[in-house]
N, C-alpha and C positions, 0 to 999 in steps of 0.2 A: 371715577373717571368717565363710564360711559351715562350717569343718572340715575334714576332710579329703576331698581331691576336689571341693571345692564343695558336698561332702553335704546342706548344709541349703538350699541353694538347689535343688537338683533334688525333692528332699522334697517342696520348700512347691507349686515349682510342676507338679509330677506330671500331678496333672489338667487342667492346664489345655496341658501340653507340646506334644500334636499339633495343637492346635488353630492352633499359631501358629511351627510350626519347619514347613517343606519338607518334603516325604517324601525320602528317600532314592532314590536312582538304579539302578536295575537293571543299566542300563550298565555303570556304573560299580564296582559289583562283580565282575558277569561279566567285565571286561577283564582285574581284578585278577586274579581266580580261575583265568583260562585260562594263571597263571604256573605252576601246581599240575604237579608230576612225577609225580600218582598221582592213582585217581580221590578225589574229596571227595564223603566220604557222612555226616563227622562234622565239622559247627560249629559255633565260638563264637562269638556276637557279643558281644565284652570291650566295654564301656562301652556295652551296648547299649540303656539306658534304660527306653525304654516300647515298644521291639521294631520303630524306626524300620527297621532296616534288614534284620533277621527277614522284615519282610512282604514290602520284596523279595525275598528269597531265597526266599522259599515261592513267590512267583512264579516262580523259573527253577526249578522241582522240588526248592531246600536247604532243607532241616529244621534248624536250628539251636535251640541250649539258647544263653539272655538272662543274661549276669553280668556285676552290677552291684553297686557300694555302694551304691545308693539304696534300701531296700526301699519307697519312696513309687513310685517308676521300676519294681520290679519287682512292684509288684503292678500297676499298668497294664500291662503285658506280660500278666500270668497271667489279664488280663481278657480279653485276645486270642489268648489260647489258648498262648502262648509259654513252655514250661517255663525257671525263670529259678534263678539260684543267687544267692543274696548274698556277694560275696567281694573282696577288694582287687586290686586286677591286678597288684600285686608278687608275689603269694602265692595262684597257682592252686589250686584243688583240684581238679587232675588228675595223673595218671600220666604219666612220661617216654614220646613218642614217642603216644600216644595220641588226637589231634587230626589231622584233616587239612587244615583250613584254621580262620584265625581272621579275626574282621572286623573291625576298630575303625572306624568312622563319627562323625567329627566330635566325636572323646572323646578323640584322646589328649593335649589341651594340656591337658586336666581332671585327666590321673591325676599324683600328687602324683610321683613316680618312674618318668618313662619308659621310663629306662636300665632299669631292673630290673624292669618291665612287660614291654617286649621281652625280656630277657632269659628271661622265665618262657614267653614264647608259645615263644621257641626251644626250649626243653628241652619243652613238652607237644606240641610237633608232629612229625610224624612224617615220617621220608625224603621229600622229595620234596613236602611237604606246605607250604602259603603261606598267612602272613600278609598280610593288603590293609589298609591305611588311606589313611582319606580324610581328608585335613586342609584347613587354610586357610594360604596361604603370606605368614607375617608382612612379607616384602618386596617384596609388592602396598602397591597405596594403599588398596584394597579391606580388606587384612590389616590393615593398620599401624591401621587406622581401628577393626576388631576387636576387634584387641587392647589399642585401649585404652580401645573399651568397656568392655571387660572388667573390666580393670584400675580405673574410675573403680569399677563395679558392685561393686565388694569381693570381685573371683574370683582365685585366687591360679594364670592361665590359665601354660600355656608353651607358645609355639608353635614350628616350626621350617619353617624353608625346604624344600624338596623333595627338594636336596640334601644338605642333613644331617641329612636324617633318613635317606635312602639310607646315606651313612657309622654311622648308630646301625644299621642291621641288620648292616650290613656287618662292627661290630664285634662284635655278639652272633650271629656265626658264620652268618647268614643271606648269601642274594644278593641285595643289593638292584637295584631299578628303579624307575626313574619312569616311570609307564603315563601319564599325563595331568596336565601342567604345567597352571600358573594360580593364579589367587586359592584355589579351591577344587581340591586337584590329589589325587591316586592314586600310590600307591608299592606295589610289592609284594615281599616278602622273601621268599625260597624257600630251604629247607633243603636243604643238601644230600642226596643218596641217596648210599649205601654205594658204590655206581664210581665219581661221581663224587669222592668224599674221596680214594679211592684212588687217581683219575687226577691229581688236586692233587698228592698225595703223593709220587706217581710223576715227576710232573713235579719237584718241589723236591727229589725227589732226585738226579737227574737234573741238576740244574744243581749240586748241591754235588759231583757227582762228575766233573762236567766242571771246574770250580773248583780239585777236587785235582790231577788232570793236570797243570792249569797252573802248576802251583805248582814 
């Protein structure tokens, strides 16, 4: 109904967005962030709207660049001072390993392609480097109720449990964790660093060669 991402619904109501959403949690970013293997001095905040979660991070010293499909969404950001990119979150525009940490805030049941959302934070983050999202867990009563606001509202939302969205980093080569269970819960994915791949690797090979032994 509203396009892709819900595009025409964040459009329309832009102006009107912080007036009537929560701010964002400081907290709750900082718990996510402190999964980081290196320090974070480059962020994105992917679906980041009108710079909800931007303004925390300026609060704990992060400077974060706002990409969003909304350009209604990112020109409210650019009014708060928040340099913003228009782009799809299947389809960064940045370079392999180049990000140190990414934020998604209460956006990624929005993006029309999660699996290939996260797939894209994987390949722009860098060794050591963590994505955080903050979602809503559809198997609350709290969720269930959400989602199908949502749903009546003409949003074409996806949500996921805590746990499988842990398994979706898991599977686009991240480590996932859940930082803080609930209706509104915290997960954070961290890339592996270069010893650790090797200590995997070393490990798995290590059991194939114990394996030949036995044989």
């Amino acid at each position: 109904m509203f396009g892709h991402g819900d595009v025409g619904f964040f459009d329309r109501i832009a102006p009107l967005y912080d007036a009537f959403m929560p701010p964002a949690r400081a907290a709750d970013l900082r718990a996510g962030l402190a999964f980081a293997h290196r320090p974070v001095e480059r962020v994105v905040d992917l679906g980041g709207g009108t710079g909800r979660a931007s303004r925390r991070l300026r609060e704990i010293g992060l400077d974060s660049v706002v990409f969003d499909y909304s350009a209604g969404m990112l020109r409210r950001a650019g009014e708060e001072g928040f340099p913003g990119v228009r782009a799809d979150a299947a389809t960064l525009p940045v370079r392999d390993g180049s990000v140190d940490a990414v934020v998604v805030t209460d956006a990624l049941h929005h993006f029309p392609d999660p699996d290939a959302a996260i797939g894209e934070v994987a390949r722009a983050l860098a060794p050591g480097g963590v994505l955080v999202i903050r979602e809503f867990d559809p198997t609350t009563r709290r969720g269930r109720a959400l989602a199908a606001l949502e749903s009546v509202a003409g949003m074409d939302s996806q949500f996921f449990g805590a746990e499988r969205l842990v398994g979706l980093l898991d599977d686009a080569g991240l480590r996932g964790h859940v930082v803080d269970p609930g209706f509104g819960y915290t997960v954070a994915g961290v890339k592996p660093t270069q010893s650790e791949r090797g200590t995997a690797n070393g490990d798995a090979s290590g059991t194939a060669s114990t394996e030949e032994r036995g044989r």
